[in-house]
N, C-alpha and C positions, 0 to 999 in steps of 0.2 A: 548603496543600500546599507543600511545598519544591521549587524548582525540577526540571523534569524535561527534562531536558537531554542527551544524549549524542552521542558524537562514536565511531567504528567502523572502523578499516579492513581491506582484505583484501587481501593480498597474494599472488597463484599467478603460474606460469607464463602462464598468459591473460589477467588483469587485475591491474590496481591499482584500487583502489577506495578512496575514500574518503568517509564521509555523515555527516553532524551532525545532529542532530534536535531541536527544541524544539516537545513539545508542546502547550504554549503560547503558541504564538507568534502573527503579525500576518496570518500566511498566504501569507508571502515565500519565492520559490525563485532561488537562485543553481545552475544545473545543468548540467555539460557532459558529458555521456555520449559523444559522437560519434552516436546515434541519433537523429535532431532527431525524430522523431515520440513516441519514448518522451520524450523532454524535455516535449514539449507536455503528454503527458498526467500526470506527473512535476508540470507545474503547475498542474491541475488537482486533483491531492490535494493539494497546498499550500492554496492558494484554497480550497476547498471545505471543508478541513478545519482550516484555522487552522493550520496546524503550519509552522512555519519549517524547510525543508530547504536543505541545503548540499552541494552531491554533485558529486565530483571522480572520473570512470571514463575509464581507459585501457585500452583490449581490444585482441586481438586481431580488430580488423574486417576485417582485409583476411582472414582466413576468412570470419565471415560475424556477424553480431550478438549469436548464442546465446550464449556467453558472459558475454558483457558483461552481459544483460539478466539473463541467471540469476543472475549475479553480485550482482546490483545489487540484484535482490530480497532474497539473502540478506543483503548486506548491512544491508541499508535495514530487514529483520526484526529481525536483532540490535541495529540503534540502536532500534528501539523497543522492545524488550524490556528490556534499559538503563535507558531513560528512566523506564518504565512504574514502573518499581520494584517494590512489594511486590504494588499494585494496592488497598490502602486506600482507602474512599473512591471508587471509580470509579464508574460504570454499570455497567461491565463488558463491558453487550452495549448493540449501535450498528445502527440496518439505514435504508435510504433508498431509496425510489424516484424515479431522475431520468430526466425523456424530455427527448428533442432533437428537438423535431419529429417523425418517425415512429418514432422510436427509442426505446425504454423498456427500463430496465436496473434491477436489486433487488440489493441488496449487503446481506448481514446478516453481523456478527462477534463472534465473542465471546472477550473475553480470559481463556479459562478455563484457559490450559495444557496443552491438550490437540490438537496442530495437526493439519488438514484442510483438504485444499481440495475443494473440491463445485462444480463451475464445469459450468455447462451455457450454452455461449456457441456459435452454429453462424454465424460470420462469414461474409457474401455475398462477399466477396474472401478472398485470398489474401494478399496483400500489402495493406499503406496507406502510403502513400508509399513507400520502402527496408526497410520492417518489415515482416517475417515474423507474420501475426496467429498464427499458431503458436506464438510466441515470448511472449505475453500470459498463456500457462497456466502457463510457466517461471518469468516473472517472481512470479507471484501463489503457483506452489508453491514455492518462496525464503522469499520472505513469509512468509506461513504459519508453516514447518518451522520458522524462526528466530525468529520472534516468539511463537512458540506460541501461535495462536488458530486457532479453528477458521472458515473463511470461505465463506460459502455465496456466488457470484454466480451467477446469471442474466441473460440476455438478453432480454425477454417478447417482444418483436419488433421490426423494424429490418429494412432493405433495404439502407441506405446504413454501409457497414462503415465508416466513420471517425467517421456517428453511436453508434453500436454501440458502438466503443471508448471514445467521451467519455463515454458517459454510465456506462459501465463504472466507468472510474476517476473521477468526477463521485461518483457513489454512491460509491463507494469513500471515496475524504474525506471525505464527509460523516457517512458509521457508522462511519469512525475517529474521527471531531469529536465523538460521540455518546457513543462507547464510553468513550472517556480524559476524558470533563469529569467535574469536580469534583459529586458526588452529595451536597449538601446535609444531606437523611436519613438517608446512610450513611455520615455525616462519618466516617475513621479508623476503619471500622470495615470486616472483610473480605465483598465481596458471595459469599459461599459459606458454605452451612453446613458444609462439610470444615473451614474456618478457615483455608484457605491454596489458593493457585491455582495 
């Protein structure tokens, strides 16, 4: 496969955004959102998922995070869809279950072009650290709508809401790791009988 690469940015009145993606890469995150809890988990889909991200977000925080985070999701969809290319060659679809100690989260995705989000997550807090866990559906429907895949998560159970979110985006990287590797059997060839995704 030829390099899958892409670089994105967004420019509004609320944010500046900027994200680079290689999905490909060593599992490395360079990331300054100003949200340091979304950063943490920001490097959890790096790590998890192999993918080198580069993300440069300027918000308006002194409203309040929303923004930024919706932002960031659409953004960071449209560099993978970029990147993705035709989708020759892929798996296509990615899914993982990761617990944290009492916490167990199911993440399944598939890059079929056809975006949804299906998130059944019932957070024991409200906030985790400055983060709005509200703000977790925002980010993931960005995603989604941009990348055009359809993403199912779940929460199977958890108490401690900062477990709940790692293992969230824990899964998460890792059914994107799933979804984008290279399919041996389906070298160059499209996973769909329509012939195009």
């Amino acid at each position: 496969m030829s390099a899958r690469i892409a670089t994105v940015s967004r420019d509004t009145n609320e944010t500046q955004i900027k994200v680079s993606v290689n999905l490909d890469g060593e599992g490395r995150l360079s990331c300054q959102t100003g949200v340091p809890f979304l950063d943490h988990m920001l490097d959890q889909v790096a790590r998890h998922g192999m993918i080198d991200l580069d993300i440069n977000a300027t918000g308006d925080l002194y409203i309040d995070d929303h923004h930024t985070v919706e932002d960031l999701g659409i953004t960071l969809g449209q560099a993978f869809f970029e990147a993705i290319g035709d989708k020759r060659g892929i798996y296509r679809y990615g899914h993982a279950y990761v617990p944290l100690d009492e916490a167990l989260s199911r993440v399944v995705i598939d890059f079929s072009g056809r975006p949804g989000l299906f998130m059944n997550v019932d957070f024991t807090r409200d906030t985790i650290g400055s983060m709005d866990t509200q703000l977790f559906w925002e980010f993931f429907q960005g995603f989604a709508n941009h990348a055009r895949v359809t993403l199912h998560i779940d929460n199977i159970k958890g108490f401690n809401a900062h477990h709940q979110a790692e293992t969230i985006f824990k899964a998460f990287g890792r059914a994107l790791r799933m979804a984008v590797a290279e399919d041996p059997r389906m070298a160059g060839q499209m996973p769909s009988t329509k012939g195009s995704l």
